[in-house]
C-alpha positions as CSV (number, residue, x, y, z in Angstrom):
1,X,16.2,5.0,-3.9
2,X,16.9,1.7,-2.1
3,X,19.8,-0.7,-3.7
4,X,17.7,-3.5,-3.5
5,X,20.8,-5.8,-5.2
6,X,23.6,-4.7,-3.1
7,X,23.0,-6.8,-0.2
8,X,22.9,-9.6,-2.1
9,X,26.7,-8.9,-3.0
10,X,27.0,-9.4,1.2
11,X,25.6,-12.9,1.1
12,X,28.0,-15.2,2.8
13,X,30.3,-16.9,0.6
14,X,29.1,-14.6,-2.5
15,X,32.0,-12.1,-2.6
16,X,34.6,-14.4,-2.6
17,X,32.9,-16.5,-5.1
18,X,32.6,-13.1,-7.5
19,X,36.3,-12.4,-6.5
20,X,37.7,-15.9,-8.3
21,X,35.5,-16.1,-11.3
22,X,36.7,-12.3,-11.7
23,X,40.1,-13.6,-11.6
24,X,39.8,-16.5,-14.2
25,X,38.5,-14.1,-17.0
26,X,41.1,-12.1,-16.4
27,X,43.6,-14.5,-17.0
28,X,41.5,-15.0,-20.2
29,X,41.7,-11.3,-20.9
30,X,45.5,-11.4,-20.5
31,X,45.9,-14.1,-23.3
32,X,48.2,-12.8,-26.2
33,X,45.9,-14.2,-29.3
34,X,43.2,-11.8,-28.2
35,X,45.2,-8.8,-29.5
36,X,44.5,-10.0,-32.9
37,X,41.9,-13.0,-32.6
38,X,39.5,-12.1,-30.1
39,X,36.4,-11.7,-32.7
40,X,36.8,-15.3,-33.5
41,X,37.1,-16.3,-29.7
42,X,33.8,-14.6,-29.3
43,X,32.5,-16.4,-32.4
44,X,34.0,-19.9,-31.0
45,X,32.2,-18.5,-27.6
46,X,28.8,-18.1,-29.3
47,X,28.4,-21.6,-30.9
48,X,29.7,-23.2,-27.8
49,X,27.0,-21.2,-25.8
50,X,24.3,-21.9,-28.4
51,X,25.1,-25.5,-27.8
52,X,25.1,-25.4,-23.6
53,X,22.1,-23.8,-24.1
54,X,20.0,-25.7,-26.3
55,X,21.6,-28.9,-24.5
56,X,20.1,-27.4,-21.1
57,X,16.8,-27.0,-22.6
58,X,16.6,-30.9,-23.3
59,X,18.0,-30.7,-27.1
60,X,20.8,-33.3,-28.5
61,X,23.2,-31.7,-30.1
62,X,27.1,-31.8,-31.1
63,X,29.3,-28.9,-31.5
64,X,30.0,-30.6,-34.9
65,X,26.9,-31.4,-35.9
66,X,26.4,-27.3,-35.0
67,X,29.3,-26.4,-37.6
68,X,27.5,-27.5,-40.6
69,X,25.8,-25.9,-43.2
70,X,22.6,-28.3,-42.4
71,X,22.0,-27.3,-38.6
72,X,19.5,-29.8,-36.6
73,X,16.0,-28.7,-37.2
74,X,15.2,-28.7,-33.8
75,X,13.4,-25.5,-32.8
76,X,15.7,-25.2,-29.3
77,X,18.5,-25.8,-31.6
78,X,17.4,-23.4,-33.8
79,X,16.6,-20.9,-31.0
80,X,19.5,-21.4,-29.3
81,X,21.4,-20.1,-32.3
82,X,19.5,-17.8,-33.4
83,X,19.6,-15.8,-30.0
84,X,23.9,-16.4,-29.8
85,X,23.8,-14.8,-33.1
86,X,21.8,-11.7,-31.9
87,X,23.2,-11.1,-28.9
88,X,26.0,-8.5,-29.3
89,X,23.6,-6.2,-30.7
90,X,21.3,-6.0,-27.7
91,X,23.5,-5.3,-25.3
92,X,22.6,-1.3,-25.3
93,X,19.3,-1.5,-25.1
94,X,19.7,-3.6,-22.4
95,X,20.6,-0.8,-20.5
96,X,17.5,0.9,-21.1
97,X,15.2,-1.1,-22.1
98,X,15.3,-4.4,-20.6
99,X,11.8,-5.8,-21.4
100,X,12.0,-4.6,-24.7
101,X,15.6,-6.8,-25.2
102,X,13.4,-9.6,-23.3
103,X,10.8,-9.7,-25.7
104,X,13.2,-9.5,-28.7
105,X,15.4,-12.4,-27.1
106,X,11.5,-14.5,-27.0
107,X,10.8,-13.7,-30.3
108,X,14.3,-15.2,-31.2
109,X,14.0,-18.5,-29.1
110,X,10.7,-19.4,-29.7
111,X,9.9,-18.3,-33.6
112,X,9.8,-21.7,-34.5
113,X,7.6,-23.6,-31.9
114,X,4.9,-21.0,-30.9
115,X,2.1,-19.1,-32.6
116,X,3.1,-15.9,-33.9
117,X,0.7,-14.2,-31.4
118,X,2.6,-15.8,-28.4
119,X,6.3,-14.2,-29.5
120,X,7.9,-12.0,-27.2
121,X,4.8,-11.6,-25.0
122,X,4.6,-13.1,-21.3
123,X,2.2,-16.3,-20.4
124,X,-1.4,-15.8,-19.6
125,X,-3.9,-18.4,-17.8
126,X,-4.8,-20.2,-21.0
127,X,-4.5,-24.3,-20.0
128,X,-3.9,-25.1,-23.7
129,X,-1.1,-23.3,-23.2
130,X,1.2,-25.4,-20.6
131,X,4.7,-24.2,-19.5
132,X,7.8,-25.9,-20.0
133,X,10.0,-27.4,-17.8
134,X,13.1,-28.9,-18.6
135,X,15.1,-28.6,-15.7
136,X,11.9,-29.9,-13.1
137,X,11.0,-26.9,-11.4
138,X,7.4,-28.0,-10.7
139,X,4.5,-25.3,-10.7
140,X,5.5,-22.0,-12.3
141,X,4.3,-18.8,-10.5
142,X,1.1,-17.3,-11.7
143,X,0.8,-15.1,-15.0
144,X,-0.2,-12.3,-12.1
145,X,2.9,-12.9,-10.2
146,X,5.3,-12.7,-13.7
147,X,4.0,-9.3,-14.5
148,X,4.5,-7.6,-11.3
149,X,8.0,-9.6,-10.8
150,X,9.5,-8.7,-14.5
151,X,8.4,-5.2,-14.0
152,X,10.4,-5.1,-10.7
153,X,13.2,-6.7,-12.4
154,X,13.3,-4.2,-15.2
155,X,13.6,-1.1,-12.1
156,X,16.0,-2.9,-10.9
157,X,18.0,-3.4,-14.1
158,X,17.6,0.6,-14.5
159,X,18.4,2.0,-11.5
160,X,21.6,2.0,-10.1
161,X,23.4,-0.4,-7.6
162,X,26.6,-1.0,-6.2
163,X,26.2,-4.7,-6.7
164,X,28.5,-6.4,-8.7
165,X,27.5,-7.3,-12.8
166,X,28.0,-11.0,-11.8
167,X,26.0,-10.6,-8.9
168,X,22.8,-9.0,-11.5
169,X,23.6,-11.2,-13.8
170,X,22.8,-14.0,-11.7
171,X,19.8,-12.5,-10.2
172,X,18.5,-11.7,-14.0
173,X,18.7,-15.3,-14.7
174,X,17.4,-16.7,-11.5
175,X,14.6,-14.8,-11.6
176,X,14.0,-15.9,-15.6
177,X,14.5,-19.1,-15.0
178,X,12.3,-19.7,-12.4
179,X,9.5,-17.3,-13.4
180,X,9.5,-19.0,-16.7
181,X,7.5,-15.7,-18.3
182,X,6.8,-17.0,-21.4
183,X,6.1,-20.8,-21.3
184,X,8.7,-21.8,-23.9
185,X,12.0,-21.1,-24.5
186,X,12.5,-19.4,-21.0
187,X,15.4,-20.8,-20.0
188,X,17.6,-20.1,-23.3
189,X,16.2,-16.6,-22.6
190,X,17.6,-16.4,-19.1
191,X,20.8,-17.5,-19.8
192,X,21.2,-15.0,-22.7
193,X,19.9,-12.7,-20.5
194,X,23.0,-13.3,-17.8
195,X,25.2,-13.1,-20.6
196,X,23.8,-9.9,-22.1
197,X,24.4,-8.3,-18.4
198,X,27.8,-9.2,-18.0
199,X,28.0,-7.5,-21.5
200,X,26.5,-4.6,-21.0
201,X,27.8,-4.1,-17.5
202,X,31.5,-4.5,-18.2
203,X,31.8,-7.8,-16.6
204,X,33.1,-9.2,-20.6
205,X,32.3,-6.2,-22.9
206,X,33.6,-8.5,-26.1
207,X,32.0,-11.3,-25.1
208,X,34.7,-13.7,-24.9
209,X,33.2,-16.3,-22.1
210,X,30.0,-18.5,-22.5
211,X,28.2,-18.9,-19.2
212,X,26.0,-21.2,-20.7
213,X,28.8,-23.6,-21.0
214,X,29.6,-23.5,-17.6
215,X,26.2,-24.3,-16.7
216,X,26.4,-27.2,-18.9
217,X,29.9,-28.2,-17.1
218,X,27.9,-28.1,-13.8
219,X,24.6,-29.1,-15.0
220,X,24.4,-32.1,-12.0
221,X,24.2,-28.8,-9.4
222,X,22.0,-26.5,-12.0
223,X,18.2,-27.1,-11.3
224,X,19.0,-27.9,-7.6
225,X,21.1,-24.5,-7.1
226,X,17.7,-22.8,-9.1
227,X,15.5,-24.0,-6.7
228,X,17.1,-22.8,-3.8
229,X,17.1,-19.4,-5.7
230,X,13.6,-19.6,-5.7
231,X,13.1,-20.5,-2.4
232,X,13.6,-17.0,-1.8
233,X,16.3,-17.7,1.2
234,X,19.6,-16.2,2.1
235,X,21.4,-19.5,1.8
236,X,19.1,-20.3,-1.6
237,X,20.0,-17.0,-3.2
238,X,23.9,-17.0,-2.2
239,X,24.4,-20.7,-3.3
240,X,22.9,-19.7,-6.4
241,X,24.9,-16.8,-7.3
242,X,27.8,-18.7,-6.1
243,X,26.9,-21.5,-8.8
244,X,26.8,-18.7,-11.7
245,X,29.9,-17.5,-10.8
246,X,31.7,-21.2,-10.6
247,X,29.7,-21.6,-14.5
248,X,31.2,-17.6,-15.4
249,X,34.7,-19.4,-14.3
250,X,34.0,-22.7,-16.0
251,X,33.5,-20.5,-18.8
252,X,36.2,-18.5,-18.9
253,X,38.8,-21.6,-18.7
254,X,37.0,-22.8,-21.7
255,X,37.7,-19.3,-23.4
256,X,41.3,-20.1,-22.5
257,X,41.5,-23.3,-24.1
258,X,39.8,-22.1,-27.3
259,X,42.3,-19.5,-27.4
260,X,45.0,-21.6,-26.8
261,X,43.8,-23.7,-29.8
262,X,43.9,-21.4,-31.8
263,X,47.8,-20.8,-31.0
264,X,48.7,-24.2,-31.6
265,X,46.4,-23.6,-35.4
């Protein structure tokens, strides 16, 4: 079967890229409070994420106004949390069962802001139904093209492939992102989809780094670095995986700094 990932590890500029947000988490990994904290870095990790991610999708929202027993009733807020919370539990059946983990991580975003019928199932050509679009991606592809494309992605997700887990990871949410399957919610999906595959692929089995808030750090270069993923080119594709792994190393400093909070108490 043909590694249809691996070349994009061989991209110009994409290996070295991989290489240094390697590097930065682990110097996270290597941080002495983990050996008896690390739970409550992930936690930290989660609500920061929650946050990136719900402030990417066009909410307002304060880590502060996140740690209160009152959260925002804003149903990306609300999504946003809801899939942080839920995330370490997938991270198996992401392995095996991608779509499956897709749907469930719909179902999460969206509860609150579509019909019941819609949850967890892809778009269809309904005008009453319009998609999304936060970050200004203009026309989404078809309903047609979204089945075909998410049933490549889950072979690909399945199959083996000498690529690296940053490098799927950032395909995963390139291809979410910009195939916006659902209508709503579809890009708090994708970027708890990359997170679930560094997971699940070794990349951060504890889940100690937020991509998401590396995407936030680097919003001015997010939708622009997206479109060039979906332009489908060489030099579209490698800048874009480049940006996920510059937001994977954004991430991972922040990591550090929670961490070295929590030293100082």
């Amino acid at each position: 079967m043909t590694d249809a990932l691996a070349p994009v590890g061989d991209l110009p500029g994409v290996a070295d890229a991989v290489a240094d947000a390697r590097k930065a988490v682990d110097r996270l990994l290597g941080h002495r409070i983990l050996r008896r904290r690390s739970a409550e870095v992930s936690t930290e990790s989660a609500l920061r994420g929650a946050r990136a991610s719900a402030v990417l999708e066009g909410a307002t929202v304060t880590l502060d106004e996140l740690r209160t027993t009152e959260h925002p009733a804003d149903p990306v807020v609300q999504g946003s949390l809801r899939v942080s919370a839920e995330l370490g539990a997938l991270a198996d059946t992401w392995r095996q069962a991608p779509r499956q983990v897709l749907a469930r991580l719909h179902v999460l975003a969206a509860a609150d802001a579509v019909d019941d019928a819609a949850l967890g199932r892809p778009r269809d050509d309904d005008p009453g139904k319009p998609v999304t679009d936060p970050l200004g991606l203009g026309t989404p592809p078809s309903p047609q093209e979204v089945a075909a494309r998410l049933g490549t992605l889950s072979d690909l997700l399945t199959a083996p492939t000498k690529a690296p887990a940053l490098v799927v990871a950032a395909v995963v949410h390139g291809e979410l992102a910009t195939l916006r399957p659902f209508g709503w919610g579809d890009g708090i999906v994708a970027r708890a989809a990359q997170r679930l595959t560094l997971v699940a692929r070794g990349f951060d089995p504890k889940s100690l780094t937020a991509p998401e808030t590396g995407h936030a750090e680097l919003a001015g270069e997010y939708a622009a670095a997206l479109r060039g993923y979906a332009s489908g080119s060489a030099e579209g594709v490698a800048a874009w995986v480049a940006h996920c792994a510059a937001a994977t190393a954004a991430a991972a400093r922040d990591s550090q700094a929670i961490c070295e909070a929590f030293m100082r108490g």
